[in-house]
C-alpha positions in Angstrom: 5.9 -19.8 24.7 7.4 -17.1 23.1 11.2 -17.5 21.7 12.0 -14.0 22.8 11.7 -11.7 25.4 9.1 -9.3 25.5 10.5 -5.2 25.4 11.0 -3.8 28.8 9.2 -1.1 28.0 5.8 -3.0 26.7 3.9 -2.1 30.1 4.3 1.2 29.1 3.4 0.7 25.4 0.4 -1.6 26.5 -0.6 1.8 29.0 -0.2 3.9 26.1 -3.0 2.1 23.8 -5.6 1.8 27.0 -5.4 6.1 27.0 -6.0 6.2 23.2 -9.1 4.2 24.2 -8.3 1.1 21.9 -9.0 -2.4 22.4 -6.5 -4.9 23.0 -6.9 -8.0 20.2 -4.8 -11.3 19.5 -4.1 -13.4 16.3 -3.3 -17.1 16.1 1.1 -17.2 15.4 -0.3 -19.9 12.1 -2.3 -17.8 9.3 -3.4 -18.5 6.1 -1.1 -18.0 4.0 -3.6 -17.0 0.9 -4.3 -13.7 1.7 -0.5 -12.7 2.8 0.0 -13.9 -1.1 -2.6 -12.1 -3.0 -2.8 -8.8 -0.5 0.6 -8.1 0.5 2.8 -7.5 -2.3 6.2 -8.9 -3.7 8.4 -6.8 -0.5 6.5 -9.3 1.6 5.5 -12.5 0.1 9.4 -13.2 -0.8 10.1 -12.9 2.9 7.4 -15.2 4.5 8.0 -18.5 6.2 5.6 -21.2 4.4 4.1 -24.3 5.9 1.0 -26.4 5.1 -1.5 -28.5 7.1 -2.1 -31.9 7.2 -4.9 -31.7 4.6 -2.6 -29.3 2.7 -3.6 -26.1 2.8 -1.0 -23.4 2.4 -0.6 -21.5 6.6 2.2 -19.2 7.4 3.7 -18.0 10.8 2.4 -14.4 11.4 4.2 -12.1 9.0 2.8 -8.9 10.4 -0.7 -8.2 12.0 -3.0 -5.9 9.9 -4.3 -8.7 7.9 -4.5 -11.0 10.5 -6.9 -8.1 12.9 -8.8 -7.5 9.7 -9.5 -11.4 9.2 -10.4 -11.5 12.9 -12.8 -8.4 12.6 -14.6 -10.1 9.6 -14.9 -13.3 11.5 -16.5 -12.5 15.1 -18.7 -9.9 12.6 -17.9 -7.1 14.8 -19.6 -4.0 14.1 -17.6 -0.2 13.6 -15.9 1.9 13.7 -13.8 -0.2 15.9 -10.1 1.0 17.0 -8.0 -2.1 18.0 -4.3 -2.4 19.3 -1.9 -5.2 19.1 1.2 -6.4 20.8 2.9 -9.8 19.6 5.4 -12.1 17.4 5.9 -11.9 14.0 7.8 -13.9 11.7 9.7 -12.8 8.5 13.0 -13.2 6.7 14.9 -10.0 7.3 18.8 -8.7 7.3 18.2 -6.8 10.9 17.8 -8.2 14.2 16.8 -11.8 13.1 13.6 -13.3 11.5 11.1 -13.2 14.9 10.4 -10.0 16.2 7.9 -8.1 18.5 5.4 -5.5 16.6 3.0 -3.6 17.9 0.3 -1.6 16.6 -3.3 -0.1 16.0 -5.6 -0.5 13.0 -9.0 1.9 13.0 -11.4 0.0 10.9 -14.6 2.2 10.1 -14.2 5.5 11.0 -15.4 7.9 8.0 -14.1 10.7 8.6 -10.8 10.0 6.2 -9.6 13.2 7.3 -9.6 12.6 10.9 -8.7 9.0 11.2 -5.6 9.8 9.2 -4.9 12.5 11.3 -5.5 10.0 14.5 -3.1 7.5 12.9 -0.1 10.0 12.7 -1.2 11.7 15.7 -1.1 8.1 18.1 1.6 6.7 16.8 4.1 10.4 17.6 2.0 10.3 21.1 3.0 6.3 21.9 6.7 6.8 20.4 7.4 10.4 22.5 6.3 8.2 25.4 8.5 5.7 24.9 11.5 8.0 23.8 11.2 11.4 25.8 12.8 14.7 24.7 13.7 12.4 21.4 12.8 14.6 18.2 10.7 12.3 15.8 9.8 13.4 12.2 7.2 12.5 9.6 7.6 11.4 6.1 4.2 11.4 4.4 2.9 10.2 0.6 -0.4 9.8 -0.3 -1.1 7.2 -3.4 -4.6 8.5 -3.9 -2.9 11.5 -5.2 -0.2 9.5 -7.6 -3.4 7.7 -8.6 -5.2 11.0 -9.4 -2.2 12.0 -11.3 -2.0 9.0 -13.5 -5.2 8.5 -13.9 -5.4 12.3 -15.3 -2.8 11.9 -17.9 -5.4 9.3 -19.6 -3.2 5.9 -19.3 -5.3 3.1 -20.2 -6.4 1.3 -17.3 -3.5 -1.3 -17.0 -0.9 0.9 -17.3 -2.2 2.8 -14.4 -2.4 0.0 -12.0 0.9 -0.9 -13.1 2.5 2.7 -12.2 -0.1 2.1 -9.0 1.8 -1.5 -8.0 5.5 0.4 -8.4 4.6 3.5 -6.0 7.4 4.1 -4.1 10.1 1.9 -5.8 11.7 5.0 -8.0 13.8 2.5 -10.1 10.6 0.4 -11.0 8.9 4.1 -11.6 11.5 5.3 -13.8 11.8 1.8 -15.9 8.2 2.2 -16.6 8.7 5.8 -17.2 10.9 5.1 -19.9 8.9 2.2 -21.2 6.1 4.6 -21.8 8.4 6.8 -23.6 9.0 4.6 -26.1 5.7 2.5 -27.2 6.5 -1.4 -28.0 5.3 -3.9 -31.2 4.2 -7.5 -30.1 5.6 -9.9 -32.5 4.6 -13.3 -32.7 0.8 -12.8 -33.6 -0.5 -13.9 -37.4 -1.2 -11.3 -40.1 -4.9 -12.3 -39.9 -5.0 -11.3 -36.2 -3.2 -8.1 -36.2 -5.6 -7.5 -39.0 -8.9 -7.9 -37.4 -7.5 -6.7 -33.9 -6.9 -3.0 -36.4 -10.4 -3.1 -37.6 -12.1 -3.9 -34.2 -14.1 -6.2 -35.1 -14.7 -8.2 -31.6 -16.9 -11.0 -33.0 -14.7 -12.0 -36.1 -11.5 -12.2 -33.5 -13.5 -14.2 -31.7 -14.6 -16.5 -34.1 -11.0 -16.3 -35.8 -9.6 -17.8 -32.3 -12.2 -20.2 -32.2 -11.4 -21.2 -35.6 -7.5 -21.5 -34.7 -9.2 -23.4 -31.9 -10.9 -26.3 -33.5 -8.6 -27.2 -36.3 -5.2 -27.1 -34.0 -7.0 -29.4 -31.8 -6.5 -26.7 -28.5 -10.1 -27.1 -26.5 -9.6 -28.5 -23.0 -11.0 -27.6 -19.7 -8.4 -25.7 -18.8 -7.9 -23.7 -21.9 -9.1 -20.4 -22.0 -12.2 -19.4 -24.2 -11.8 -17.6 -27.0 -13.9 -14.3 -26.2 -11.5 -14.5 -23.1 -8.3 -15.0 -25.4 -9.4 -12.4 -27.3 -9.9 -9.7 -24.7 -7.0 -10.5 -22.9 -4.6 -9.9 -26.4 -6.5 -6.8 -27.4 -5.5 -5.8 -23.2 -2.0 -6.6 -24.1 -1.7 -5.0 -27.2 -3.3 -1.6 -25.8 -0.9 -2.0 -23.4 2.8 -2.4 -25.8 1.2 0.4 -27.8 0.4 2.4 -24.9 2.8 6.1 -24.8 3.0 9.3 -23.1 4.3 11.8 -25.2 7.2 14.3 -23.4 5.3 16.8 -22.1 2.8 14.3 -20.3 6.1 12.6 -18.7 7.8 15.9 -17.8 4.7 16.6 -15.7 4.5 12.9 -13.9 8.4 13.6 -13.1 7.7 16.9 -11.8 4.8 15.4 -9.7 7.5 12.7 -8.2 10.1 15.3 -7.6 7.5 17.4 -5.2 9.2 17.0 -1.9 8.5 19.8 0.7 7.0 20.1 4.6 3.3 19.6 5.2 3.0 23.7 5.9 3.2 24.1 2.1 2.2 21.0 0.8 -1.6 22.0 0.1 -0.7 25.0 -1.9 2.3 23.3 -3.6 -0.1 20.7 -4.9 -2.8 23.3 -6.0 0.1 25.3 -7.8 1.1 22.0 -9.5 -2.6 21.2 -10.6 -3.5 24.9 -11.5 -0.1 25.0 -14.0 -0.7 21.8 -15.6 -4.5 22.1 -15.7 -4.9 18.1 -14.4 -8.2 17.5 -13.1 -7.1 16.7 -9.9 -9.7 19.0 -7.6 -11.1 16.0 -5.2 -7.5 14.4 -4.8 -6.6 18.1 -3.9 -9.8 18.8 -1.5 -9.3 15.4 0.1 -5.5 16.4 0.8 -6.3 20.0 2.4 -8.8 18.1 5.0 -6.3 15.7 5.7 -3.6 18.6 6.7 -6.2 20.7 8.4 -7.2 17.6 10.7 -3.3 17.4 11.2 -3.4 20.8 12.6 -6.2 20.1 14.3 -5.0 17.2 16.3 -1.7 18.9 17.4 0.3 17.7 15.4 3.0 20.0 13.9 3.1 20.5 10.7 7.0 21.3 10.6 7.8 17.6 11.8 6.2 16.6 8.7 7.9 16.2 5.4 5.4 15.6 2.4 6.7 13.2 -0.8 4.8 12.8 -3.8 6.6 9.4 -5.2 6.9 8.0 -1.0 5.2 4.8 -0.6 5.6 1.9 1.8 6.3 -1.9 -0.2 2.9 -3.0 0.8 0.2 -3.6 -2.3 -2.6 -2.6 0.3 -2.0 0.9 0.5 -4.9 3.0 -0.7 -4.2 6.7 0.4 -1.9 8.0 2.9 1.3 6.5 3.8 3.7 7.6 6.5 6.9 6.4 8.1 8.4 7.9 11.6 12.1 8.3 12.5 14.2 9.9 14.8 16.0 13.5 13.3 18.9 12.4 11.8 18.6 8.7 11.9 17.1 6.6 8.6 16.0 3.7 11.3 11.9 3.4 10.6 10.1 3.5 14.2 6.4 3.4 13.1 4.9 2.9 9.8 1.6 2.8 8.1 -1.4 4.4 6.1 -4.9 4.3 4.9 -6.4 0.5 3.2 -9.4 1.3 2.1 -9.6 -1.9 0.1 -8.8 -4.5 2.5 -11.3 -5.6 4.7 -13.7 -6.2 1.0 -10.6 -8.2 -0.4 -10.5 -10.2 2.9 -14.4 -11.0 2.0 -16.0 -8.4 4.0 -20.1 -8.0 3.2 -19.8 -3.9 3.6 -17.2 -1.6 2.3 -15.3 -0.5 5.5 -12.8 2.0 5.4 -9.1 1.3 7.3 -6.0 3.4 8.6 -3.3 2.2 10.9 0.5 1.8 12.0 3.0 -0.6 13.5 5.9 -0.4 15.5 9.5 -1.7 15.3 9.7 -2.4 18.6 13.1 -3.9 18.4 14.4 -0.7 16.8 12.6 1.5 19.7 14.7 -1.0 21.9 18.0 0.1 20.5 16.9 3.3 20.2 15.8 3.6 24.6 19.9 1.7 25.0 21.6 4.4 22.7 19.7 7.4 24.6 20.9 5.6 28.1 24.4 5.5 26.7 24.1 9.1 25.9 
């Protein structure tokens, strides 16, 4: 039984979700805690109440539900594109309104037109929130990581750096630490002078057999020791990584391409300017971006409501693409959230590669917001 009561107002949401033709799924309140862990990200997994099972594997109770509709879509191996809609519990430690809440939502798992689904996302989740709050003026903020990830991939980071730039999208404090890291390149201490040596030289099969050396006569070999073509990679990884630098004018333009903050009208061109005058190779991160706007216009939705933010992001590692939030004019209070997760459903252990957009609802903070407009 649930612990709370269900929104007045879910008939109306639930009617909603049968006109955008979805279909309505459930998840079991105990999950697996596993993928919650590896997927989610840090904003999450520090929130989530743990349990285990009798044979002790790690469950949780139902943080939020696009994991949990992926994992069922996997399991009953149904086919796509497949547009489902969800309307339960979920349970997480939180400041606001207590730690079990209602949170509703639809995930689109398989359409392939990027441009449209995204389009669709944004589009359903105004349509289901103007329902629920008439004459109430909503507006858009809108990132996109593929972008940021065009961006830094560009400016020729090695590969770790770049996922660690990726991981920190949309924390600006994080960004700017790391920012500053990269202004000012770091020496690893600690290492002998025959491995910083042979690490110079490059010679992969005498570090290896240096380790190995190390190895034997210290005694270190057990199963759960690394091997030492492992250790090696992973210290020339780490090494690439303290040395790693952008020089100023590289990190004047990653600043300028965070500080981009203007409405969807001008967005496409804005971008193109900012590609154009730094001479980036960013022209399929662009083209992708000008179909997503044009399928915005092309579903209805104006362009004025939306705000576009090159360093926005949502605090969840699954994000792939877009990412949006939805509030009321004037008021910071998130109603609907969400973006594209490309990734997912192959993480989650699905056979084919199936692309994923979606968003979920506060519907606690819809609640409020219905009560204030009464009191109006």
């Amino acid at each position: 039984m649930p612990l709370i009561n269900l929104p007045a107002f879910a008939p109306d949401l639930l009617a909603a979700f049968e006109r955008l033709e979805t279909e309505r799924v459930d998840t079991p309140v105990i999950q697996p805690a596993e993928p919650f862990l590896d997927i989610a990200g840090e904003d999450l997994r520090r929130r989530i109440f743990l349990t285990q099972s009798e044979t002790g594997e790690s469950l949780c109770l139902r943080p939020e539900f696009t994991i949990p509709v992926c994992l069922r879509h996997i399991e009953t191996a149904t086919g796509t594109p497949k547009r489902y809609a969800y309307l339960g519990e979920v349970f997480r430690q939180r400041r606001e309104g207590g730690s079990e809440f209602y949170q509703a939502g639809i995930e689109d798992l398989g359409t392939r037109d990027f441009a449209l689904a995204d389009a669709r996302a944004v589009a359903d989740a105004m349509s289901v929130l103007m329902t629920l709050l008439p004459g109430r003026p909503l507006t858009v903020t809108m990132g996109d990581q593929a972008v940021f990830e065009a961006v830094v991939a560009a400016l020729g980071l090695p590969v770790g750096w770049q996922k660690r730039l990726v991981r920190a999208f949309g924390e600006q404090s994080q960004l700017e630490a790391l920012m500053l890291r990269l202004a000012s390149p770091e020496h690893v201490t600690g290492l002998s002078p025959e491995i910083e040596a042979l690490v110079k030289t490059g010679d992969d099969e005498a570090l290896v057999a240096h380790i190995d050396g190390v190895m034997q006569a210290t005694g270190y070999l057990t199963n759960a020791s690394r091997a030492p073509k492992d250790i090696a990679r992973r210290l020339k990884d780490k090494l690439a990584l303290a040395g790693a630098s952008l020089d100023a004018a590289k990190l004047d333009i990653l600043r300028e391409f965070l500080s981009l903050n203007v409405s969807l009208r001008y967005a496409p061109g804005v971008l193109d300017d900012f590609a154009a005058s730094t001479g980036l190779p960013l022209d399929a991160a662009v083209q992708a971006f000008d179909a997503r706007v044009a399928a915005f216009a092309n579903a209805g939705v104006k362009l004025s409501d939306i705000t576009w933010r090159a360093a926005f992001g949502r605090p969840l590692d699954y994000y792939t693409g877009l990412v949006f939030e939805i509030t009321m004019r004037g008021d910071h209070r998130v109603l609907a959230g969400g973006g594209r997760f490309d990734r997912m459903m192959s993480l989650l252990g699905a056979a084919d590669d199936i692309p994923a957009v979606g968003f979920s609802l506060w519907l606690d903070r819809i609640e409020h917001a219905i009560e204030e407009g009464a009191r109006a």
